[in-house]
C-alpha positions as CSV (number, residue, x, y, z in Angstrom):
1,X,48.8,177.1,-40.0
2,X,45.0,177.5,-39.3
3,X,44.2,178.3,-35.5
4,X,41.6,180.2,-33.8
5,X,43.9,183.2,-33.0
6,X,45.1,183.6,-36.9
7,X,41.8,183.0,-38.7
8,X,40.0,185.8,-41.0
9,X,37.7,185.5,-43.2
10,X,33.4,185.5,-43.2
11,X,31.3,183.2,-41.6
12,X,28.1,182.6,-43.1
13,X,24.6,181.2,-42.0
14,X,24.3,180.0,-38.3
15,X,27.7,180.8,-38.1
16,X,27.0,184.4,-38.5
17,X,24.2,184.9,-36.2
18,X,23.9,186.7,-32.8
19,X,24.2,184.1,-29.9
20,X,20.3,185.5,-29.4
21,X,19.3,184.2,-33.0
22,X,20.7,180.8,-32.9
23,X,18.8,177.9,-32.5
24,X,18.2,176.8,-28.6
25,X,21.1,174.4,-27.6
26,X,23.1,174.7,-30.9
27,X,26.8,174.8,-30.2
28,X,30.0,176.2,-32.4
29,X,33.2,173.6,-32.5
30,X,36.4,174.8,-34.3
31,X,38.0,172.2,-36.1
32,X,41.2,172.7,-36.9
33,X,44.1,170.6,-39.0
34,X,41.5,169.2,-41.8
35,X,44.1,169.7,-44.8
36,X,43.2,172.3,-47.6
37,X,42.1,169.4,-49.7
38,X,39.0,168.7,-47.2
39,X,35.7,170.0,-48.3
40,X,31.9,170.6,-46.3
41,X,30.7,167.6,-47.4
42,X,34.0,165.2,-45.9
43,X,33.5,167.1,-42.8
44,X,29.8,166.6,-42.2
45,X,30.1,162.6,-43.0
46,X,32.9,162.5,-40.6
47,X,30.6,164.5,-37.9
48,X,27.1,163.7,-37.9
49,X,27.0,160.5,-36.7
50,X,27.3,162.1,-33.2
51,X,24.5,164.6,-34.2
52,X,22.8,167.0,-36.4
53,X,24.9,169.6,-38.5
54,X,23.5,172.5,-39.4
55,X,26.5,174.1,-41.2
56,X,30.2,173.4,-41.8
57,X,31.8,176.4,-42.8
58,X,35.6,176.0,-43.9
59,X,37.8,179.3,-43.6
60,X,39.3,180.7,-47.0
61,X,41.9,182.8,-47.5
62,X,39.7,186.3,-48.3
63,X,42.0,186.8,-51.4
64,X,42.4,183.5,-53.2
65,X,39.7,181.9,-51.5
66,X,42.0,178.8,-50.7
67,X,41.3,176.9,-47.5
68,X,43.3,177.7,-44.5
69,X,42.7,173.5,-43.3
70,X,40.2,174.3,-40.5
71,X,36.7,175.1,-40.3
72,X,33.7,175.5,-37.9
73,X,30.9,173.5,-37.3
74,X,27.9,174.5,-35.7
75,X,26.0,171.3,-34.2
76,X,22.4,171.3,-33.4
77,X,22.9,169.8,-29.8
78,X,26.1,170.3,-27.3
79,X,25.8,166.5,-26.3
80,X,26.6,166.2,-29.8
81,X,29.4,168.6,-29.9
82,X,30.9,167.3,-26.9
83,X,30.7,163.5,-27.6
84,X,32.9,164.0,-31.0
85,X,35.2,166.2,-29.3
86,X,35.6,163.9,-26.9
87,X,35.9,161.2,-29.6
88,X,37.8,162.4,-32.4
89,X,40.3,165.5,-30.9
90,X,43.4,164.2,-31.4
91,X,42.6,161.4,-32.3
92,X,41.3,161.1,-35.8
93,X,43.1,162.2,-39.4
94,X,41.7,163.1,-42.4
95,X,42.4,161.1,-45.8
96,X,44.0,164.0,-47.2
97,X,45.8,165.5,-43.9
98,X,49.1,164.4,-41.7
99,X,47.8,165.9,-38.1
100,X,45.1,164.4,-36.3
101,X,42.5,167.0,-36.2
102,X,42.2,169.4,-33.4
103,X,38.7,170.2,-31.9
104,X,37.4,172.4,-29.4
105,X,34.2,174.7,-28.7
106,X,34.7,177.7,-30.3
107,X,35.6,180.9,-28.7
108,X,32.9,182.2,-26.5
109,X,30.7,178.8,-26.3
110,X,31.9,177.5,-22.9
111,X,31.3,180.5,-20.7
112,X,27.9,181.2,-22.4
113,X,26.4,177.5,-22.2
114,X,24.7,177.7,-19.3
115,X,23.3,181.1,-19.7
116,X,24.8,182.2,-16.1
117,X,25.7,186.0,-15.9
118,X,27.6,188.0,-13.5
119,X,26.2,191.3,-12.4
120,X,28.3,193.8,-10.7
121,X,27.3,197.3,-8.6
122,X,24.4,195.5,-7.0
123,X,23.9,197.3,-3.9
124,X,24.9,195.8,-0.8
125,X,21.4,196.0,1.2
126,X,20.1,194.1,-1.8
127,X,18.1,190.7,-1.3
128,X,18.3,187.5,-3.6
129,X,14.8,188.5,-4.4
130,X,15.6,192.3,-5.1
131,X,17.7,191.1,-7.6
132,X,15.7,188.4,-9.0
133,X,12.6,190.8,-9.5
134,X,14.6,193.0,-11.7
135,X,16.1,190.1,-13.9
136,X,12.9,188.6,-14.5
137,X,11.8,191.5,-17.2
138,X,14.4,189.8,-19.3
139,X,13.1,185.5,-18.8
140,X,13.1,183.2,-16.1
141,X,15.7,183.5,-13.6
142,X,16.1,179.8,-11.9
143,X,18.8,181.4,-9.8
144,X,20.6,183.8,-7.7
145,X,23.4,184.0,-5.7
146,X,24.6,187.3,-3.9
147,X,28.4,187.0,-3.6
148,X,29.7,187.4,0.7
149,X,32.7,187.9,1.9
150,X,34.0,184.7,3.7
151,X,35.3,186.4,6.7
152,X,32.8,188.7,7.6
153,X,29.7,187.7,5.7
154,X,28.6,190.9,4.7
155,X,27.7,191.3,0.8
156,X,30.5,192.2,-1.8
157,X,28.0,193.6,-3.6
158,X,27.5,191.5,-6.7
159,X,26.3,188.3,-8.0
160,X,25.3,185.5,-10.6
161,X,22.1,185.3,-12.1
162,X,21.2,182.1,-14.2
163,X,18.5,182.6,-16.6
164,X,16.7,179.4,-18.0
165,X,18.2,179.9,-21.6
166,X,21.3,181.3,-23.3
167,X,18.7,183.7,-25.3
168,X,17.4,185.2,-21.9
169,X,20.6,185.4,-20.6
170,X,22.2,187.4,-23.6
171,X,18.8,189.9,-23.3
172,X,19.9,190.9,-19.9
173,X,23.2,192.1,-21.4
174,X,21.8,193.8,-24.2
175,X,18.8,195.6,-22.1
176,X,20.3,196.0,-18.6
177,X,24.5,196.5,-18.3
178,X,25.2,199.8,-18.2
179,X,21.4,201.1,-18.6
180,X,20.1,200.3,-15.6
181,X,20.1,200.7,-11.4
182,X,18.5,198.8,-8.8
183,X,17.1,201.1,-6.1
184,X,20.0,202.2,-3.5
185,X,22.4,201.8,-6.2
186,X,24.5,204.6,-7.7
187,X,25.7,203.3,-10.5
188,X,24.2,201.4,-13.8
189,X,24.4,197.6,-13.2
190,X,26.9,195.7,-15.0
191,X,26.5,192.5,-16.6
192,X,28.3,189.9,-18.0
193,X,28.8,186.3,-18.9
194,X,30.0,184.5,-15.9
195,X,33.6,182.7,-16.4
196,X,33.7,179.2,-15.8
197,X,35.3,178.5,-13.0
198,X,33.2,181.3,-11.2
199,X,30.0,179.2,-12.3
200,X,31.7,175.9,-11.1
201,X,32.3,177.4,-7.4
202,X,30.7,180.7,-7.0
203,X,31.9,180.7,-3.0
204,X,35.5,180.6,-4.0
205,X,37.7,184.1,-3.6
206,X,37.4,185.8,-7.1
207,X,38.4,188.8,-9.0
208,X,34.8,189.6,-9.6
209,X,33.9,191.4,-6.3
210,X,35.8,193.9,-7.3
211,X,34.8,197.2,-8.0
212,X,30.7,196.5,-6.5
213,X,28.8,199.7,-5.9
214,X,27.6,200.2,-2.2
């Protein structure tokens, strides 16, 4: 059976690129129970009525190149993606399958879509704007938040940084975690995407004030 967890093979095109590389706002949907009979073509018809496709890529067995019965799909908009998730997941079975197909955004899309990034070892007499000045090299911030500790108020010594696109955000990582130091701070900054449910309710306890620099 074809899941996310037990899938090999090559992805090609768009599927292939670095996050950086794709085109602005495109999202990746794993589509999974499609039946080995199910080509590109069935998949697309099915699909881009809710949106633009740029590729469908089914996964073959590397050896005899046989379809595993699930496949990605990169759409050019997430409103897109999202809408036939929402639509078909569950819901909808090919001609040629028993299951109703099982959608969802492919590994890595959720905690990356709104280009939010974590950043750890900022030191703790840092300002919003500190931080902000040395994220900027990379694109345009819209925002920062410098994680407190509820009780006392005093800074944990990290943060979230949300850049204006995915592409800006994913620069940061490349040029800054692990390379670089705000002033007052001993060690190399780290950065990373931001999980979800951080991003939903950054004042919430969480895991990720641990281990900030001073």
């Amino acid at each position: 059976e074809c899941t996310m967890a037990s899938m090999g093979g090559r992805q090609a095109g768009f599927m292939n690129m670095p996050l950086s590389e794709r085109p602005p706002g495109s999202s990746k949907v794993f589509v999974g129970q499609i039946g080995k009979a199910t080509t590109e073509i069935e998949v697309q018809t099915l699909l881009e009525r809710f949106g633009e496709i740029l590729e469908v890529s089914i996964m073959r067995d590397a050896l005899s190149g046989e379809s595993k019965g699930c496949c990605f799909v990169m759409f050019a908009k997430r409103s897109a993606a999202e809408e036939a998730i929402r639509r078909l997941h569950n819901s909808h079975t090919m001609p040629s399958w028993r299951s109703p197909i099982q959608m969802s955004f492919a590994k890595g899309e959720e905690e990356r879509v709104d280009a939010k990034l974590f950043v750890g070892f900022v030191p703790k007499a840092a300002t919003e704007e500190d931080v902000r000045q040395m994220f900027k090299i990379c694109g345009e911030v819209q925002e920062v938040f410098l994680m407190k500790d509820k009780g006392t108020g005093q800074p944990k010594g990290c943060a979230f940084v949300k850049y204006a696109t995915v592409t800006e955000a994913k620069r940061a990582i490349d040029c800054i975690s692990g390379k670089m130091s705000m002033p007052g701070g001993g060690e190399p900054l780290v950065v990373k995407w931001a999980e979800n449910k951080a991003a939903v309710a950054p004042t919430a306890p969480t895991r990720l004030g641990a281990g900030a620099g001073a």
